[in-house]
N, C-alpha and C positions, 0 to 999 in steps of 0.2 A: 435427708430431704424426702418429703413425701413422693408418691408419682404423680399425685397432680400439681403438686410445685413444680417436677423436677420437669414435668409435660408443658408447663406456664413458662420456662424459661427457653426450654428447647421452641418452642414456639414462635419465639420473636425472630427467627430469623426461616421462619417459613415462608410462602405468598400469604399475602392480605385474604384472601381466599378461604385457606384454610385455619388460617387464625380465628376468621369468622367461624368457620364448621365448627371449630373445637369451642368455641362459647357456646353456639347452637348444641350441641350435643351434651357439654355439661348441664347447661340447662334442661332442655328437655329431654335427655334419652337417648332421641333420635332424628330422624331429620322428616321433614314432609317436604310433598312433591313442590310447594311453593319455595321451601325454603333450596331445594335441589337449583330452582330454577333462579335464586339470588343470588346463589353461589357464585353460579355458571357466568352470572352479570358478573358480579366482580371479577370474576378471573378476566373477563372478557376486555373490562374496561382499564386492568393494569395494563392491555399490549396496542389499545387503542381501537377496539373492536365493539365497544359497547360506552355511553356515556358514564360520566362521573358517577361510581355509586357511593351511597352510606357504609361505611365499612365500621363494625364496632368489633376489635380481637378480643382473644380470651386477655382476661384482669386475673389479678388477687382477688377483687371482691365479687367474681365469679365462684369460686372455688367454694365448696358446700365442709361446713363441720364432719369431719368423719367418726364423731364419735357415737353414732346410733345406731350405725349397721342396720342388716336386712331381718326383717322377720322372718321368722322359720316358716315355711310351707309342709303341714302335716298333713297326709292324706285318713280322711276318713271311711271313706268305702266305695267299693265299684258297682254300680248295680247295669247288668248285661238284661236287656229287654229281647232282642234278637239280634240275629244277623251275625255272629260273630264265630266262627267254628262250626264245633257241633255242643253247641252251649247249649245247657237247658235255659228257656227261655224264665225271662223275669227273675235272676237269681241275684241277692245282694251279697257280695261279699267283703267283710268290718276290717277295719285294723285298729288299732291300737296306738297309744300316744308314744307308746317304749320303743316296746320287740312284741314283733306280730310273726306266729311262726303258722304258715298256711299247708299240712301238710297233705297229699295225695299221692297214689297213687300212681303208675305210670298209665296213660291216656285218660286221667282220669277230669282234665282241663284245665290244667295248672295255666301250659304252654298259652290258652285262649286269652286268660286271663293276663297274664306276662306282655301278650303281644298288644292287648288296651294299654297297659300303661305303658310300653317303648310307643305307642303311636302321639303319646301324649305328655310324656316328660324326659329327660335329655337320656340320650341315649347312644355310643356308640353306632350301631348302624339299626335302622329301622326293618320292619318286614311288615309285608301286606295282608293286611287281614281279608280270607276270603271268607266265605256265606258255608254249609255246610254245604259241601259240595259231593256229598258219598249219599245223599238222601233219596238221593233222586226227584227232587223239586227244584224249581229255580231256587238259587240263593237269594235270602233277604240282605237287602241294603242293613248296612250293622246300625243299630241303636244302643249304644250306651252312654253313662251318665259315669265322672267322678266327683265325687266331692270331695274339698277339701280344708283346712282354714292356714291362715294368715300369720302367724304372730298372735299378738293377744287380741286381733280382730274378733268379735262376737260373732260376726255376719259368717255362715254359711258357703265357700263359693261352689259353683259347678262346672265342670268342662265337660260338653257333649258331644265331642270329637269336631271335625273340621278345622281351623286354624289354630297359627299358636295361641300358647296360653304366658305370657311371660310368669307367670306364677308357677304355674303345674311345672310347668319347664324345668325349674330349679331342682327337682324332686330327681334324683342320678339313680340309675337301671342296670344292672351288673349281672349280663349273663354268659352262656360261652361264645357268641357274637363276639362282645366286648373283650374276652379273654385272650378271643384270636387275635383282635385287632392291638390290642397292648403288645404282645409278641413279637406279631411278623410287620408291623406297623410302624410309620415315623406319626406319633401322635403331640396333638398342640395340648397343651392344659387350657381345660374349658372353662376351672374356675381360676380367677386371679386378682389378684389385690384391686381392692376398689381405685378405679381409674385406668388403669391397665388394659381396658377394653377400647377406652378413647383409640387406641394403635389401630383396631379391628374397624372400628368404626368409621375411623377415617379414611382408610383405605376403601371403602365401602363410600363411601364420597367421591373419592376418586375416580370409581370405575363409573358412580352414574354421572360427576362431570365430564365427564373423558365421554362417554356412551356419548351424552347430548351436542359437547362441543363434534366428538366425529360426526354427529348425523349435518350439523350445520355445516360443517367444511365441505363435508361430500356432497350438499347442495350448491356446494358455491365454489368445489372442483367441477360438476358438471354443467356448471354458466360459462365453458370457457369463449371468446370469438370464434366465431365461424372463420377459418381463413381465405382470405384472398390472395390470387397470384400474386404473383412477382417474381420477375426473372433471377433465376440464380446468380451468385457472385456479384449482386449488387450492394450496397449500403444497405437497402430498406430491407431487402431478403435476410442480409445477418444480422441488422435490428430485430428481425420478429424472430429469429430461429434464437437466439442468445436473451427472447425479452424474461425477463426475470423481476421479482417483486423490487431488486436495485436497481432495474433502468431510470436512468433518468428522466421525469417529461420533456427539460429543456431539451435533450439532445433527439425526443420524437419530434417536438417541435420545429428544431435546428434544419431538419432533413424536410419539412413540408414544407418551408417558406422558401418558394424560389423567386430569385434576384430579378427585375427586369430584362436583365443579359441574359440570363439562364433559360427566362422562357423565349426569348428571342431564338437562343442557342439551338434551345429542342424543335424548335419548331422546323429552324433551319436545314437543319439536321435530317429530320423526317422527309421536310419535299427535295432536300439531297439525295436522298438512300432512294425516292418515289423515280428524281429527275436521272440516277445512274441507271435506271432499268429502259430509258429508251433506248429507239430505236437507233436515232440519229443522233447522239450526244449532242456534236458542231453544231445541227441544225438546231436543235432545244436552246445554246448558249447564245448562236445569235437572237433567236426569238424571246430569249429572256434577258438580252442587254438593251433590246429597243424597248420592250418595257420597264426595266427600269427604267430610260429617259424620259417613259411619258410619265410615269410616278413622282419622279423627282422634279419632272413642270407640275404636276398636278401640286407636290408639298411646296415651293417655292407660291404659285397661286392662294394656297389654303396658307399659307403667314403670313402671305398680305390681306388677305379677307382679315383672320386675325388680328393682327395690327391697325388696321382700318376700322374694323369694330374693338378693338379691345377698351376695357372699361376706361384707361384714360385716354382715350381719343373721344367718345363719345360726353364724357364730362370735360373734358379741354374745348370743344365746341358750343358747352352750353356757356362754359364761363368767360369763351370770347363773346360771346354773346351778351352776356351778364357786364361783361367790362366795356362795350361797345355803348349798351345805355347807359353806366353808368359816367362814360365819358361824353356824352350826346347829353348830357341834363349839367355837366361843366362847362362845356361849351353854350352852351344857349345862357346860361347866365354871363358868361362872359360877352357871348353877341348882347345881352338888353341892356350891359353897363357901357358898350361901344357904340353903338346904334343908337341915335339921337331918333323919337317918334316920328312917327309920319312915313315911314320908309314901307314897300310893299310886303306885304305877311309873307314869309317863307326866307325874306333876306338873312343871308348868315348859313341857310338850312345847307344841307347835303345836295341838293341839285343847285341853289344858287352858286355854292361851292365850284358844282362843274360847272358852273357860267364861266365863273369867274377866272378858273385857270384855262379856260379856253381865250379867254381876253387876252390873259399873261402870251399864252403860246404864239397867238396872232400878232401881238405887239413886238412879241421880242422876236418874232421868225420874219417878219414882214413890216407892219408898223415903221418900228423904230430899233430895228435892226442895231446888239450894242449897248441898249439903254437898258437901265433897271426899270424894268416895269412897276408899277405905270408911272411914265410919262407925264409931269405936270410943270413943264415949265412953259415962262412965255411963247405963248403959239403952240403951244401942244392943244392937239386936237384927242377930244374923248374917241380910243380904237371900237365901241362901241353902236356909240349914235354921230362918230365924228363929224363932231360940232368943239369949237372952241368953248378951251376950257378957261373956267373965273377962278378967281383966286378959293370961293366956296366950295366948285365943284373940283377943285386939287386937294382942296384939304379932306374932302370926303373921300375922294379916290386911295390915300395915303390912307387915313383911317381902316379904310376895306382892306388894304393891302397888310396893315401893321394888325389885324384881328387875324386874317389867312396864315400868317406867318407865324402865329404864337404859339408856343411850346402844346398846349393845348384841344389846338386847332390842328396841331400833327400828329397830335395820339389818336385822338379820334379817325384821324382818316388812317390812320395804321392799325388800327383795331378794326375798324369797318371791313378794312383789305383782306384782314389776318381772316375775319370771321365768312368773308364771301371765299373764300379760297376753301376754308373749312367744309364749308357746305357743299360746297361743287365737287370737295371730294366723297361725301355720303350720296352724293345727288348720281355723279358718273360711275360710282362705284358698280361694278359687275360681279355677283357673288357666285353666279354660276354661268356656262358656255358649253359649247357641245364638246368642246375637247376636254374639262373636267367631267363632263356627264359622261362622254366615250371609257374617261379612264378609269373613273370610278366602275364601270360594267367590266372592265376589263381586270380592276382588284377583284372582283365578286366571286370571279368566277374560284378561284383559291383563297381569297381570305374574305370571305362575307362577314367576318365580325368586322373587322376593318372598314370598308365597302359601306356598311349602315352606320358605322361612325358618321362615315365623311358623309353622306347622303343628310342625316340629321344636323352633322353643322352646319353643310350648307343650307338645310333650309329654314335652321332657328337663326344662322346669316341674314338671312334676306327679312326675314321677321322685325329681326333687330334694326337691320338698315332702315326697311320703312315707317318703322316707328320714332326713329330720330328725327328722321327727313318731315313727319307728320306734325310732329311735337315742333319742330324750327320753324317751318313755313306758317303754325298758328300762333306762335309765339309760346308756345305753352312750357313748364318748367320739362327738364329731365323724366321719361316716364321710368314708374317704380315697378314694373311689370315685365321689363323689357327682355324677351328671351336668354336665357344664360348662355352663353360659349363654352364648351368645351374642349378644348384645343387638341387638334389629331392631324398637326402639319409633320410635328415630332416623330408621330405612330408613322407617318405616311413615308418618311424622308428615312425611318428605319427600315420600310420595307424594300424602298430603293436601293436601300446596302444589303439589304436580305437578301433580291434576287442578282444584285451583283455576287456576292459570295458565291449565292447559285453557281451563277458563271464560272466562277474561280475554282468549287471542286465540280465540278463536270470537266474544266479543262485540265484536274491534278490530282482527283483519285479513280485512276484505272485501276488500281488491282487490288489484290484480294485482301489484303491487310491493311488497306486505306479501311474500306467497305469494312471489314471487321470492326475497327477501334471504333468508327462514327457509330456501327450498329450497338458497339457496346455503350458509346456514349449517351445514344439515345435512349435507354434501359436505363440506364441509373437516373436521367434525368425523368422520366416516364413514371420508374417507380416511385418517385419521391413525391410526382404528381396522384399517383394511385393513396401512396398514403395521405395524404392532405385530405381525400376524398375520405378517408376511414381513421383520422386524426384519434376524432371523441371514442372512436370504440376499441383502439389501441391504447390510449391511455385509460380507457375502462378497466382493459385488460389489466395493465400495470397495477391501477389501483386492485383488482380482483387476486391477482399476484401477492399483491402487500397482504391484503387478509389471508390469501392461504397460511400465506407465512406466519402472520402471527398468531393465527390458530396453531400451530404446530408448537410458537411460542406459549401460547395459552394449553397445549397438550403436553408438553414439558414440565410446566407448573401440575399436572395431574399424577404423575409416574411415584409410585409408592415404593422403588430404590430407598431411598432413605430414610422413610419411614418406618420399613421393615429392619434398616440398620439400628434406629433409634430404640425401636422396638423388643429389637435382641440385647440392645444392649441394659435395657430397664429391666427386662425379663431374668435375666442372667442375676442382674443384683434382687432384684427382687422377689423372684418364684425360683432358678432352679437350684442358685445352691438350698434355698428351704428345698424343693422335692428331692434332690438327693438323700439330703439327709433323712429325709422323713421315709424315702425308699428304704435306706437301710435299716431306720428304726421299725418300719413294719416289718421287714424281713425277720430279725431279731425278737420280734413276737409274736411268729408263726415258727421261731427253732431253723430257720432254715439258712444254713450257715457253711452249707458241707459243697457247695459253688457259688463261684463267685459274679455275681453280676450287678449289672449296676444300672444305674437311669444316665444318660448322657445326651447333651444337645446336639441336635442333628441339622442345623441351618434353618432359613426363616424364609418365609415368604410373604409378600402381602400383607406387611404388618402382624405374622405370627411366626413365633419359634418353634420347633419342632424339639420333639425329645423321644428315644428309643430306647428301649432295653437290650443289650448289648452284652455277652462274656466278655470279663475283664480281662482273661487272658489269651482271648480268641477274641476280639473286637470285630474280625472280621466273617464269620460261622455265623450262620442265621442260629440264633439260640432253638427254637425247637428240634435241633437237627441233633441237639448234641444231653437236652435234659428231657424226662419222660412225663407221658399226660399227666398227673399228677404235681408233678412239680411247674409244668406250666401252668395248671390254674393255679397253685401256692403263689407262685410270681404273680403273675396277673390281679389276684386279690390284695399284692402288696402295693402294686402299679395304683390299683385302683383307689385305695386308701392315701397314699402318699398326694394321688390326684387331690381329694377330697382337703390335705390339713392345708393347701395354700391359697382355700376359698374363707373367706370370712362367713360361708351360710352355713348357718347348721341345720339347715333342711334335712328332709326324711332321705332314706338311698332304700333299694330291694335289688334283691337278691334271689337271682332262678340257679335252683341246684346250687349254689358254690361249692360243696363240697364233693360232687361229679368227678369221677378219676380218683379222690384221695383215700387211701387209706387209712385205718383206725390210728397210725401218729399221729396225721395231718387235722382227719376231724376235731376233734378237741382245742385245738388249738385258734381253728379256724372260728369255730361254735363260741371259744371265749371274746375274741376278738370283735363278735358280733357284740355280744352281750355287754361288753367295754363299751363298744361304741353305741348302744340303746342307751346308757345311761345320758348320754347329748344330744343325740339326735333319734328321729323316728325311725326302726329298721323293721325294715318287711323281709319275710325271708321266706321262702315255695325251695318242698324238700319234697323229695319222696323215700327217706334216708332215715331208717325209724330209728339207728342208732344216733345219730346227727341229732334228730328230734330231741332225743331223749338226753344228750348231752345238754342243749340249750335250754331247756327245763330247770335240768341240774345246777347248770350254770347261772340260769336267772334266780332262782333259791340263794343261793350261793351269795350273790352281787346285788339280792336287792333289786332286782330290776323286774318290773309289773309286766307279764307273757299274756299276750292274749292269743287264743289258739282256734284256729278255724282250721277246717277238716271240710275237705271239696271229694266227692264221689263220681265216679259214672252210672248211675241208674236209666230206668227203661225210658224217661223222659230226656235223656242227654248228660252228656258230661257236666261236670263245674258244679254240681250240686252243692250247698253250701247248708256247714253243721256247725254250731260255736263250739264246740268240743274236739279232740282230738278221737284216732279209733282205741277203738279198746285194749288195745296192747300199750300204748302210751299213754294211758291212764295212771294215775296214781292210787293208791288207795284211796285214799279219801273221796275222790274223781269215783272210782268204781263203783262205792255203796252210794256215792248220788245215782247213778247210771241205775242201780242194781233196787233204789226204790221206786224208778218211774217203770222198771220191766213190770215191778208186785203190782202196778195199779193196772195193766194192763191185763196179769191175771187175775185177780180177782175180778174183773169184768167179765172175764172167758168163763167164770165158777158161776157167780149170779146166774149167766145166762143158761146155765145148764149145758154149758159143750163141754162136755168132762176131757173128752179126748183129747183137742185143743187145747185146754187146763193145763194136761196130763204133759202132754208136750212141751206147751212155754214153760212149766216148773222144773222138769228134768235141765231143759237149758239153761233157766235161773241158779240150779245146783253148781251147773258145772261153771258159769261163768261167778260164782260166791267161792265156788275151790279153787279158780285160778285168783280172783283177792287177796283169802286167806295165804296165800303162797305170796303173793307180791306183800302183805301185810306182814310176813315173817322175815322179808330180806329189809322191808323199808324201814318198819317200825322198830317188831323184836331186835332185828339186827342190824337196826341203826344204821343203816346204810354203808356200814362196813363191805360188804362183801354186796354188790350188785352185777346182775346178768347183761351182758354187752360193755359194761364198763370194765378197761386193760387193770387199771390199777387198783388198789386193796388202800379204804379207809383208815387207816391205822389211829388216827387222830382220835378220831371215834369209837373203840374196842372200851374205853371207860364207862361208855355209856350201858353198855350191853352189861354191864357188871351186877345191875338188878336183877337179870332174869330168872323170874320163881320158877317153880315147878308148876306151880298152878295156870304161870301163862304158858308152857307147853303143855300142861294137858289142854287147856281149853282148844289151843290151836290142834291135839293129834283128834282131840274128839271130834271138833269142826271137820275137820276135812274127812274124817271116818263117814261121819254123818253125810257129807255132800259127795263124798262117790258112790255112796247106797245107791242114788238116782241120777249118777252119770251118765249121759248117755254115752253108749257103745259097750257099759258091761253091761251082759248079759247075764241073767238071775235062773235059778232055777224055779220050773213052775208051781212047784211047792212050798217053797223060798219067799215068792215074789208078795213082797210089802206095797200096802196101799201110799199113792204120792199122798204127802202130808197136804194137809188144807191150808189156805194163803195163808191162817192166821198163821202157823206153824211156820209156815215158810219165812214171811214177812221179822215171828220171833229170832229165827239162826241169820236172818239180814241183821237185826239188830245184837244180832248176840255179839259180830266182829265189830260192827260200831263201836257196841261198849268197851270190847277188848283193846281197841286202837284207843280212842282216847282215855284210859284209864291206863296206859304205859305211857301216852304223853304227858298226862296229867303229874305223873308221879315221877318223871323224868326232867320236869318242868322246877 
C-alpha cells in the first residue's frame, strides 16, 4: 500500500477535523490562515462550541498519480553584488549541470560563498551572514542573487535572499556543520517518500489549532463570575464551591425557588433572632400577643370585605336583580289576564301589594279574627272602605286574593326581598374603621410590604363597593371597570401566626444552641435568597464551565500522540529499513568496513522519527569518542548520501571541503563517489585540496562525467574572485598551452611597445611555466598516465600504451626542456654566456612546438 493510501485509511478514524486538514494539504501543499480558521470551526462544532460546519475528509479521489515526481532544481550561478564577507563585490560564480568542482585556496571565500547557499537551500544548521566587518566601514546590508532552473522549465528562476524558496530549498548543503550534526545528533530525514510529509504537516495544524482554540479558552477562562457571599456550610456555598461544567441547572434552580412556608420561615426566623436580643423578653411576648389579636381582627374584618365584594357576590346581586324584573314582567302579565279594565293603574303593582297584605293583617288580627281572609260571606263588611259587601264586590275580593296567592306572585316578592337585602348589604357595608386603620399603622411599622397590601385593598374595596352601589341605585348593568381584589386576609391571618410563633420562641429559646440552629437556619434560607438574586449569572457560569470543558475536549482532538505513532510506524516501513540499508551500502563504497556502525531509530516526536548513528557494539559510547576526525567525516558523507536515496528528488547537493580530516585512502574514494553521483544529480563541490582536485578530474575523464571548474582567489579587491579555469598546478596539458597562448599575446604586446624589459620578464616566466607543461606532458601523454604525481597507485592497465615511444619523442621532449631552462628564471648565466631572450615569434614557435608533440602521440595512439 502506498503512504497516501495507507494515510486515506488511517484517517477515518481520526476527528472530522483533521480528515479535512489532510484533504486541504494534499491539495494544496499547505494550509492558509482562512483555512486554519475552518479547521478550528469544525473542531469546535464536533464538541458543541461552534455551529454545524461543512466538513468534506480526505477521499480516494483526492489522492494525486505519483507517477511524475518532482523536477530537479539545478543551480546555475551565484552572483555576490555586496554585503557578504569580505567578498569582492559584483563577482558571478557558474556551476555546471554535472560536477562543478570550485576550487580555492584557504581565505580565499569559498566559506562566503557556502554561507549564500546554506542561507538559501536545505541545510543542516544555518550561520549568519555578516558585512566585512575587519574593513573598518559600516557593513553593507548583503545583496545577492541565485539563479537557478526547474526541471525542463525554460524559464530562469532567481532567489535574492529574504524568505523561503520551496524550490531553492530542495538543493541539500553538506558541510562540517552538517557532519557534526549527523554524529553527535538524533536527526529526522528531511527527504521522504511522497506523502510522508502529510505526518509533518499535520502536526503543524495542530499546534496552530491548539494555539487559536487556547487563545479563545483563555478568554473565556478569564470571564469567570464575580463571587458573591454566602455563609459557609450552607447549600448555596457548596453549590458554588463544587459548581463544575456537570452541575445541574435544575438543582441551581431547586435551591432559588422558596416555598411560601419557607419565606414565611425566614422571615420568622430573623424578627426571632432581632426579638431574642431584647431587653425584656416577657415584656416583648406580651406586646406581641396583643398584637397578634389585633391582626387577627383586622384578617377576620379583610375576609369579610373580601367575601362581601368578591366577584360572586357582586354578580349574584346583579342577577337578583336581573331575576326580580324578569319576574316583575310575569307577574304583570298575569295581573292584565286577572284584572278585568277599569280598575286604578298600579293595581297588582308592588305598593298596591302592600296594601293589600296590610288588609290581610287587619282582617285576620282584628276584623274577622279566625277567618281566611278576605272575608266574603253574607254581611261581611269590606276591612277597607267597610261597607257591605255584594255578591260583585266578593267575587273581586277572591280574584285579588287568588292572583296574591299565585305561585308567581311569591317569586317575585322573594326575589324582590332576596335583592333588597343584597343591596343593603353593599349599602352598610364598612370597608374601613379606625381600628383596621390603627392596625394596619401598627403592621407598618415591621412588615410595610404587608401594611400597603392591606392599605391598597382597602381602598380598591371601597372603590369597588361604590361602584356597585352606583350601578344598582341607576339600574345600570354590572360595571366592567370595577377595581380588582386582591386578597391579603390570608397574608394577614399568617402574620398573626407569625408573631404568635414570635411569642412561642421568646418563651422557648433561651440558650445558646436554640440561637445557634435558628441562626444557621436563617443562612441557608438567606443564601438561597441571595442566589435567586444571582440565578442567570450562576448558571452563566455553568454554561461558561461547559465550554471550558469542551475546549479542553476540542484541545484533545489537537494533541499529535498518535500521530507521531502513526508516523513512526509508516516511516519504519517506509524510509528506515531503505536508509539502513543504503547506510551500509555507502559505507561499502567509501571501503569503510574496519568499525562497525550503523543508522538506527531513536523515537518520534511531533509527527517525526528520529534516526542516529550509533556503534554496533557500543550502542551506548557517543561515536566520536571512540573513531578519529577522519573517519567521522567518512561516516557523515555516508549518513549524508543514505539521506539523500529515500527522497525521490534528484536535485543538485554541494559540498564544503568533504574531504577535510581524510587522508590519501579516503580521498579517492570519497572524489569517486561524487563523481557517481554527478552522473544523476548536479554536484557542486569548494575544495581547497589540490590532490582531491586532481583526483575528481581523473575521475570525471574516467566516468564520462562533463567538470566544469571555477577557481575563486583573494586579490587586492577582496576575496571570492571568480576564474572559469582551475590554477595552474591543476591544469592539464592541454589546459596549460590554452593558458600558455593567451600569456604570448600579452607579450607581444610588452615587444610592440618597446618595453624590452618587461618583454624580457613575462618571456623568462612563459619558459618556465612551457618547462613545467612539457613535464606534465611527459607523465600525462608520453607516459600515458601510468605513473602520475600525487596519485598512490600505478596505471598498469595503461603500460601498452606507452609501447610506442620513439626516440625522437624523447629527443623532442630533452631538447624542449633544454631550450626552456636556458631562460628559467633563477639560473643564473654567465656575462659572457648570456643569450639574447628569443623574440615572441620564437617563443610563440617552442609553445607550438609541444602542441604538435602532444597531439601527434594522440593522434598515433588513437
Amino acid at each position: 500500500m502506498s503512504v497516501l493510501k495507507e494515510i486515506l485509511e488511517w484517517s477515518k478514524g481520526r476527528p472530522a477535523w483533521q480528515r479535512d486538514a489532510l484533504r486541504r494539504l494534499v491539495l494544496n501543499g499547505e494550509l492558509s490562515n482562512d483555512d486554519v480558521h475552518d479547521l478550528t470551526e469544525i473542531c469546535k462544532s464536533a464538541h458543541g462550541l461552534a455551529d454545524q460546519q461543512d466538513v468534506v475528509p480526505l477521499a480516494a479521489d483526492h489522492i494525486p498519480d505519483q507517477g511524475t515526481g518532482l523536477g530537479r532544481v539545478t543551480l546555475l550561478s551565484i552572483f555576490h553584488h555586496r554585503g557578504v564577507n569580505a567578498l569582492a563585490e559584483d563577482q558571478t560564480l557558474k556551476f555546471g549541470p554535472s560536477l562543478t568542482a570550485v576550487y580555492g585556496d584557504n581565505a580565499a571565500g569559498k566559506t562566503g560563498y557556502i554561507r549564500i547557499l546554506k542561507s538559501a537551500c536545505r541545510a543542516r544548521g544555518t550561520e549568519e551572514i555578516l558585512g566585512n566587518v575587519v574593513s573598518g566601514a559600516a557593513p553593507q546590508k548583503p545583496a545577492v542573487a541565485i539563479k537557478y532552473e526547474v526541471g525542463t522549465d525554460a524559464n530562469i528562476r532567481e532567489w535574492a535572499g529574504g524568505g523561503g524558496d520551496e524550490f531553492i530549498s530542495r538543493v541539500s548543503v553538506f558541510d562540517s556543520q552538517c557532519a557534526a550534526v549527523y554524529l553527535t545528533e538524533k536527526t529526522d530525514v528531511a527527504f521522504r517518500p511522497f506523502g510522508l510529509d502529510l505526518f509533518d504537516k499535520l502536526v503543524k495544524a495542530c499546534r496552530l489549532v491548539r494555539s487559536q482554540l487556547e487563545s479563545e479558552q483563555s478568554v473565556l477562562r478569564s470571564a469567570a463570575i464575580t463571587a458573591f457571599q454566602t455563609p459557609e456550610g450552607t447549600s448555596v456555598a457548596r453549590l458554588l464551591a463544587g459548581l463544575s461544567s456537570l452541575t445541574k441547572p435544575d438543582a441551581v434552580k431547586a435551591l432559588t425557588l422558596l416555598s411560601p412556608e419557607e419565606e414565611s420561615r425566614l422571615s420568622l426566623l430573623e424578627r426571632s433572632l432581632v426579638d431574642l436580643q431584647a431587653n425584656d423578653p416577657e415584656k416583648l411576648a406580651r406586646q406581641l400577643t396583643l398584637r397578634a389579636g389585633r391582626v387577627r381582627s383586622l384578617a377576620r374584618h379583610l375576609k369579610d370585605v373580601e367575601m362581601a365584594l368578591s366577584a360572586d357576590a357582586v354578580s349574584g346581586v346583579f342577577e337578583v336583580r336581573k331575576e326580580s324584573g324578569r319576574k316583575g314582567e310575569e307577574a304583570q302579565r298575569l295581573r292584565n289576564a286577572t284584572f278585568p279594565e277599569g280598575l286604578f293603574t298600579g293595581t297588582g303593582s308592588e305598593r298596591w301589594s302592600l296594601l293589600w297584605e296590610s288588609a290581610r293583617q287587619f282582617s285576620e288580627e282584628l276584623a274577622y279574627p279566625g277567618q281566611a281572609f278576605p272575608v266574603v260571606n253574607n254581611g261581611a263588611r269590606c276591612v277597607l272602605c267597610q261597607q257591605d259587601l255584594d255578591h260583585a264586590s266578593g267575587h273581586r275580593l277572591r280574584q285579588f286574593e287568588a292572583f296574591v296567592i299565585s305561585k308567581t306572585e311569591q317569586e317575585l316578592r322573594e326575589v324582590r326581598g332576596e335583592f333588597a337585602r343584597l343591596q343593603k348589604a353593599f349599602t352598610d357595608l364598612k370597608t374601613a374603621n379606625d381600628t383596621a386603620d390603627e392596625a394596619v399603622k401598627e403592621i407598618r411599622i415591621e412588615y410595610e410590604s404587608l401594611a400597603d397590601k392591606i392599605s391598597d385593598f382597602l381602598a380598591a374595596s371601597e372603590k369597588r363597593r361604590l361602584s356597585v352601589i352606583e350601578a344598582l341605585s341607576m339600574g345600570k348593568e354590572s360595571p366592567s371597570d370595577l377595581p380588582a381584589l386582591v386578597a391579603v386576609s390570608q397574608e394577614t391571618d399568617a402574620l398573626a401566626e407569625h408573631l404568635q410563633e414570635r411569642v412561642k420562641t421568646l418563651r422557648s429559646s433561651s440558650n445558646e444552641e436554640q440561637k445557634k440552629a435558628m441562626t444557621t437556619e436563617v443562612q441557608e434560607l438567606s443564601s438561597r435568597k441571595v442566589l435567586a438574586k444571582h440565578e442567570e449569572q450562576v448558571l452563566a457560569e455553568i454554561e461558561r464551565k461547559k465550554k471550558v470543558a469542551a475546549y479542553e475536549l476540542c484541545l484533545n482532538d489537537t494533541k499529535t500522540h498518535t500521530i507521531t505513532q502513526k508516523s513512526s510506524a509508516v516511516t519504519k516501513t517506509s524510509v528506515t529499513q531503505r536508509l539502513k540499508k543504503s547506510f551500509q551500502d555507502e559505507l561499502g563504497r567509501l571501503s569503510f568496513r574496519h568499525v562497525e556502525v550503523e543508522l538506527k531509530e531513536v523515537g518520534g516526536e511531533q509527527g517525526i522519527l528520529y534516526h542516529k548513528l550509533i556503534l554496533t557494539r557500543a550502542p551506548g559510547v557517543d561515536l566520536p569518542k571512540v573513531v578519529s576526525e577522519g573517519e567521522q567525516r567518512c561516516l557523515s558523507i555516508a549518513a549524508f548520501f543514505a539521506e539523500l536515496s529515500t527522497a525521490d528528488d534528484p536535485s543538485g547537493i554541494v559540498f564544503d571541503d568533504p574531504v577535510s580530516s581524510l587522508d590519501y585512502k579516503w580521498r579517492e574514494g570519497v572524489a569517486r563517489r561524487l563523481v557517481e553521483e554527478a552522473k544523476t544529480r548536479q554536484v557542486i563541490v569548494f575544495t581547497h585540496d589540490i590532490v582531491f582536485l586532481l583526483f575528481l578530474r581523473q575521475l570525471s575523464d574516467e566516468l564520462g562525467v562533463q567538470q566544469l571548474d571555477q577557481h575563486v582567489r583573494q586579490l587586492s579587491k577582496g576575496s571570492g574572485v571568480c576564474a572559469e579555469e582551475l590554477p595552474w598546478v591543476a591544469l592539464k596539458v592541454s589546459m596549460r598551452i590554452g593558458h600558455l597562448k593567451k600569456l604570448i599575446q600579452d607579450a607581444e604586446k610588452l615587444h610592440r611597445d618597446g618595453h624590452q624589459s618587461a618583454y624580457e620578464r613575462e618571456a623568462s616566466v612563459i619558459y618556465g611555466y612551457l618547462r613545467e607543461a612539457w613535464e606534465r606532458g611527459l607523465e600525462e601523454v608520453l607516459l600515458g598516465g601510468v605513473v602520475e604525481r600525487y596519485r598512490p597507485g600505478v596505471q598498469t592497465q595503461q603500460v601498452t600504451k606507452i609501447a610506442d615511444i620513439s626516440e625522437e619523442d624523447c629527443k623532442a621532449l630533452e631538447a624542449a626542456m633544454t631550450k626552456c631552462s636556458k631562460w628559467l628564471p633563477g639560473h643564473d648565466q654567465a656575462a659572457a654566456a648570456r643569450a639574447e631572450v628569443p623574440e615572441p615569434n620564437v617563443l610563440k614557435a617552442d609553445i607550438d612546438a609541444l602542441e604538435n608533440w602532444v597531439s601527434g602521440i594522440r593522434k598515433r595512439r588513437k
